[in-house]
C-alpha distance (Angstrom), angle and dihedral (degrees) to the residues before:
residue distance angle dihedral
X1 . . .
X2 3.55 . .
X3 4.22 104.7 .
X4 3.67 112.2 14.3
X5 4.05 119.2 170.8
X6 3.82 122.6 -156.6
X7 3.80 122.9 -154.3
X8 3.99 89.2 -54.6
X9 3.64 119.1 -157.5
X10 3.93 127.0 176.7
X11 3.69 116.3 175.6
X12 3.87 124.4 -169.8
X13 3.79 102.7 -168.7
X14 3.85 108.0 -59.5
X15 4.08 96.5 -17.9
X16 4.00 112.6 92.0
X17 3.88 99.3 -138.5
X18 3.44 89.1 -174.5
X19 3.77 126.6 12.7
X20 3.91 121.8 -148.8
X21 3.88 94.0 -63.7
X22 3.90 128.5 168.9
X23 2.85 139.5 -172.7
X24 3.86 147.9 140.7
X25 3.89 140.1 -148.4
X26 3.91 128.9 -171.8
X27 3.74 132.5 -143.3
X28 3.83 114.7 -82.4
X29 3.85 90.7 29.8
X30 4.40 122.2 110.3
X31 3.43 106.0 -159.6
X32 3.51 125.0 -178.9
X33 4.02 118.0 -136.2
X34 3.72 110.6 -164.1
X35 3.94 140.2 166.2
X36 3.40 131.5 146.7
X37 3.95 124.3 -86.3
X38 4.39 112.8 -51.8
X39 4.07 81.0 7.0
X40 3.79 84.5 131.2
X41 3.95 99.3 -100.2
X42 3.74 100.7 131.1
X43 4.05 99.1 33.7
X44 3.80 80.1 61.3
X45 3.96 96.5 42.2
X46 4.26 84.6 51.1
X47 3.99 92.0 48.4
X48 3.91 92.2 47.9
X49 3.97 86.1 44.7
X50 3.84 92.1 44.8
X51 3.71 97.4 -122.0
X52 3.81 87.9 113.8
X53 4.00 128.1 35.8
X54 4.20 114.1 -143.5
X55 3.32 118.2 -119.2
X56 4.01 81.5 -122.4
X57 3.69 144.9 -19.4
X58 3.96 117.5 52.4
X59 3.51 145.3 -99.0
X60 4.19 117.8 -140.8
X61 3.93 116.4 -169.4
X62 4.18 114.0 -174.7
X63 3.98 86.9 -13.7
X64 3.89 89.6 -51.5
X65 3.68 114.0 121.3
X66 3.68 105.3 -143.5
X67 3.79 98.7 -142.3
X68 4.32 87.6 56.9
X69 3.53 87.9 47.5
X70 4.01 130.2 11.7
X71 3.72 104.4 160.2
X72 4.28 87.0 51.4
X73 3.55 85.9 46.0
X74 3.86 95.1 55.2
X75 3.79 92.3 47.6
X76 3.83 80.4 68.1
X77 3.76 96.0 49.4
X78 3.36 134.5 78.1
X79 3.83 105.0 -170.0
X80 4.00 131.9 -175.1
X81 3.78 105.1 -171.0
X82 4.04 119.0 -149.6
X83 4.20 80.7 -112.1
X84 3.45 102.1 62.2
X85 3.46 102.2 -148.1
X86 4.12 116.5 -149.4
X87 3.54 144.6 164.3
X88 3.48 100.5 -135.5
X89 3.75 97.9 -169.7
X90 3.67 91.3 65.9
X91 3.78 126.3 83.6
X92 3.71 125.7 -108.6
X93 3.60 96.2 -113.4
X94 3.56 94.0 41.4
X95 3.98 102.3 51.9
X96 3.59 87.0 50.5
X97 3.77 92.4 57.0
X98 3.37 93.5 48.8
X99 3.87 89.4 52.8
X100 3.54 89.7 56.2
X101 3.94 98.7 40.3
X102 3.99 84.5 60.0
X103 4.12 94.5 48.9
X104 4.03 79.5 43.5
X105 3.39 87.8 -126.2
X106 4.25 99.4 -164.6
X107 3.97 90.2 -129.1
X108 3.57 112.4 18.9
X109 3.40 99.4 164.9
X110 3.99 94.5 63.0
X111 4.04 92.1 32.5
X112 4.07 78.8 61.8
X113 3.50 97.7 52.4
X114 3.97 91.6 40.8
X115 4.01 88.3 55.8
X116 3.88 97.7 43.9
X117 3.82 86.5 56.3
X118 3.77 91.6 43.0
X119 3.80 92.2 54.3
X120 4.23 97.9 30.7
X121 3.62 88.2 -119.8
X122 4.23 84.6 135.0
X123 3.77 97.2 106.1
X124 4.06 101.1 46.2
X125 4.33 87.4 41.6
X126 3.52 96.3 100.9
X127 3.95 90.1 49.4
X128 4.15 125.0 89.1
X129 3.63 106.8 -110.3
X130 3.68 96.6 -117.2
X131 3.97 91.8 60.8
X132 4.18 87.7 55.4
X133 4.00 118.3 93.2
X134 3.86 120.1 -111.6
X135 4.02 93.8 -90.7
X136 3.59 92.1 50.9
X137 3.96 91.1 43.3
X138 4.10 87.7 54.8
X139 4.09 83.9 50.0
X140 3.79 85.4 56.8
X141 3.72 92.0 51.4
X142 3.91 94.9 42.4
X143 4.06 88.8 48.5
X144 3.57 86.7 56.1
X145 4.03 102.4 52.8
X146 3.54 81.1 49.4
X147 4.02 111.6 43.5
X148 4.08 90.8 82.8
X149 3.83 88.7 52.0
X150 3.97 95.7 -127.3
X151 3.71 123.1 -163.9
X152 4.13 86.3 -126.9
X153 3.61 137.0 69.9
X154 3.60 113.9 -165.5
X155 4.24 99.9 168.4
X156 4.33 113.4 176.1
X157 3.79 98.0 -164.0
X158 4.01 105.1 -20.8
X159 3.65 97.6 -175.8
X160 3.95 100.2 40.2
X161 3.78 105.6 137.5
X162 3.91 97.3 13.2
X163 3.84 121.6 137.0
X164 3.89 112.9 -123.6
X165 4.19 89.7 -95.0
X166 3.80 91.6 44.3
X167 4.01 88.3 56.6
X168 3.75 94.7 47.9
X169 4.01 88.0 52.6
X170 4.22 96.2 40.2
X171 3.92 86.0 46.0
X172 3.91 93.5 59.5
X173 3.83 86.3 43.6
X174 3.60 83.1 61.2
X175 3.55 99.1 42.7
X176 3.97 84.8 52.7
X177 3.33 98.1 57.2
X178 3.56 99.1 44.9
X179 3.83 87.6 61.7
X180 4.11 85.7 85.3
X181 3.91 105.9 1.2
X182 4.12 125.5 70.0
X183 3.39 103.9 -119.3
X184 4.05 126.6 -177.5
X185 3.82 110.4 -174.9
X186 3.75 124.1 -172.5
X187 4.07 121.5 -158.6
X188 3.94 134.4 151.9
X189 3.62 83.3 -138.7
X190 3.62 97.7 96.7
X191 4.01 105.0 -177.0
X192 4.23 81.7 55.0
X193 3.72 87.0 58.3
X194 3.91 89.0 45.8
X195 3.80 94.6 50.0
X196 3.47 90.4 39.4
X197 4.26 107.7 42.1
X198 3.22 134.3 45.4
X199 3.74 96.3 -165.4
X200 3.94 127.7 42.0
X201 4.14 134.9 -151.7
X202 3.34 111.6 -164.7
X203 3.97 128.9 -167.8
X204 3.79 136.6 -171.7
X205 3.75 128.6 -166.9
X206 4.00 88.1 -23.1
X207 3.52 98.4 -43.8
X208 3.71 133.9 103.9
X209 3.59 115.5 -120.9
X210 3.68 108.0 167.6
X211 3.89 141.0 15.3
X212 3.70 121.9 162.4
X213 3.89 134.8 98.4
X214 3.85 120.6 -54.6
X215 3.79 97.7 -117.3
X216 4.08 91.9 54.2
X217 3.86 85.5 49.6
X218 3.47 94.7 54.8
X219 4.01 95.6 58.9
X220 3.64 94.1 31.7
X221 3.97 133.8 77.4
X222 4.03 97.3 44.7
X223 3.50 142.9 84.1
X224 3.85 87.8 -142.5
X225 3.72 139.5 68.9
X226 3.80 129.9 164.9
X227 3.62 128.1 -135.9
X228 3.86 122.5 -151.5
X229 3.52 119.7 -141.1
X230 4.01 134.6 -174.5
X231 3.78 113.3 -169.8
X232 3.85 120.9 -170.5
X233 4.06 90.1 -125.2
X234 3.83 130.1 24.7
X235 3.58 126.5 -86.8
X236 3.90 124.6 -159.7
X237 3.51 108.1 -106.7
X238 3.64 91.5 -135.0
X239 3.72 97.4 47.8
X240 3.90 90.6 52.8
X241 3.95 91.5 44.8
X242 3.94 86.2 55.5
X243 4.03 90.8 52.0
X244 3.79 94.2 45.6
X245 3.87 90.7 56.2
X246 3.60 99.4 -100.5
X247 4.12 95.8 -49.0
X248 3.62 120.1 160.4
X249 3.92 111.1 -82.7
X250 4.02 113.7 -161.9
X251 4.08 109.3 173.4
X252 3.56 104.9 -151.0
X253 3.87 96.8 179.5
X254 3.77 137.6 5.5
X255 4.29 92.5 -76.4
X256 4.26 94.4 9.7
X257 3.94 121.5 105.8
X258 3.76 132.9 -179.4
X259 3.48 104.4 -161.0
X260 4.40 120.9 -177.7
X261 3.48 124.8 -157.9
X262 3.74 141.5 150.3
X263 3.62 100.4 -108.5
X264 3.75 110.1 35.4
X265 3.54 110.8 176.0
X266 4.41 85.0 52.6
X267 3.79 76.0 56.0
X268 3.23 107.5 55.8
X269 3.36 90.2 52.9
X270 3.67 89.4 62.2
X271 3.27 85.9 63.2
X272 3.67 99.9 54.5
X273 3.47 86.6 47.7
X274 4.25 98.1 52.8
X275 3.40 95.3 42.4
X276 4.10 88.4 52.2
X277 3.38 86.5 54.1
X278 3.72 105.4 49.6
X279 3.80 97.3 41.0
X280 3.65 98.3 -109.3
X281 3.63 132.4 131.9
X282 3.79 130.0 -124.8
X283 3.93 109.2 -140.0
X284 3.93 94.5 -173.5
X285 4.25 131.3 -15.1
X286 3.60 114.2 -175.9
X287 4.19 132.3 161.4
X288 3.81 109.4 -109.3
X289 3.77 114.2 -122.1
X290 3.53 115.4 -139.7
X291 3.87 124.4 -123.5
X292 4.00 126.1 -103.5
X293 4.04 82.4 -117.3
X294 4.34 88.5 56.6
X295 3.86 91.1 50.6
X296 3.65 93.4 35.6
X297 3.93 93.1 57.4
X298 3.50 89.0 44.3
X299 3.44 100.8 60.1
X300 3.89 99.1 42.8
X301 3.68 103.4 29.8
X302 4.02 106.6 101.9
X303 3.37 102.1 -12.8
């Protein structure tokens, strides 16, 4: 077990920043932790990372609880916070050195070089950090949680401030390293974490309100699911919503349906069925997943 959380609780005077959550995630596995803003995500990041202590309940990283043991524990973790802290007067090269030198890395110099290739940071090295743009400052910080090669990723907002290419190339950094590292990695950008994770935790207002794998989410937590149909010939909308019991009809081209109901697979077939019966042809019928922004807003909007 690489990250496991135990009924955390962090309390700032009468607000529960985090309320009794747990949760755990293995080595090999990406999972994406999201919430929306003051949800709790970084206050749970820090305690894992042993910048913060919980109020109670624990926090165990590679057998090590944290609390026992911080300074062990951050050997294991590599950690980009959502401030990416810098010195800017320092050279690219040089601050990455000096990362290494403290996690007494055994040869910094050539663990540098390694993680400047690894994260293209090659062309801006020779620069000071405060003369790079925001993308290639969040490079910086990334090359650092990774220069000691730690077991752990903990990444707050990886991508923050990355141009469309530069997210494409940090994501399959990420996807990399997760081959052999646990690695949880928050971001509001949503279709990141769904190219990125294959399993989500989600928390609202301190409390956890979903774990499982992004493909159960998607067909779970609703009472409706849309089927997409494509019939040879058209159908009047009205005359197929009458078949179908009265479910939704949307025509979305001039022989393409979405149609929601309750009970989908009953639905489809329906469908079978009515286009059996009035001679026409079904070129493809398939259940609609919804997006990680549909479950997302589900599970945090008034609650």
């Amino acid at each position: 077990m690489s990250i496991e959380v135990k009924d955390l609780l962090k309390v700032y005077g009468e607000q529960k920043a985090v309320n009794q959550i747990s949760f755990k995630v293995e080595k090999g596995e990406i999972v994406g932790f999201l919430g929306p803003n003051g949800a709790g995500k970084s206050t749970t990041m820090k305690i894992i990372t042993g910048y913060l202590e919980p109020t109670s309940g624990e926090a165990v990283v590679c057998g090590i609880p944290v609390g026992n043991d911080p300074l062990a524990v951050k050997k294991k973790i590599g950690y980009l916070a959502e401030l990416n802290a810098l010195y800017y007067d320092m050279y690219v090269r040089e601050y990455l050195g000096f990362i290494a030198e403290i996690h007494e890395v055994a040869s910094p110099k050539e663990a540098v070089e390694q993680v400047i290739d690894i994260v293209g940071l090659k062309l801006e090295s020779k620069k000071k950090i405060g003369q790079l743009s925001k993308g290639y400052k969040q490079r910086v910080g990334l090359a650092a949680a990774l220069v000691h090669q730690p077991e752990v990723l903990i990444l707050d907002e990886p991508t923050s401030g990355l141009d469309p290419n530069q997210i494409i190339e940090i994501r399959e950094v990420i996807r990399q390293q997760g081959k052999n590292k646990t690695v949880l990695f928050s971001s509001h950008i949503l279709q990141e974490v769904e190219a990125i994770c294959d399993r989500v935790i989600i928390i609202n207002k301190g409390q956890l309100v979903a774990d499982d794998k992004l493909s159960k989410l998607q067909t779970a937590e609703t009472t409706q699911q849309a089927v997409v149909v494509h019939f040879k010939k058209p159908i009047e909308t009205e005359t197929l919503k009458t078949t179908l019991g009265n479910a939704a009809v949307e025509r979305l081209g001039e022989t393409m349906y979405r149609v929601t109901s309750a009970d989908p697979e009953t639905l489809s077939k329906q469908i079978l069925e009515f286009a059996l019966q009035n001679n026409n042809s079904i070129i493809s019928l398939q259940t609609e997943s919804r997006s990680l922004e549909d479950v997302f807003r589900n599970l945090t909007t008034n609650r």
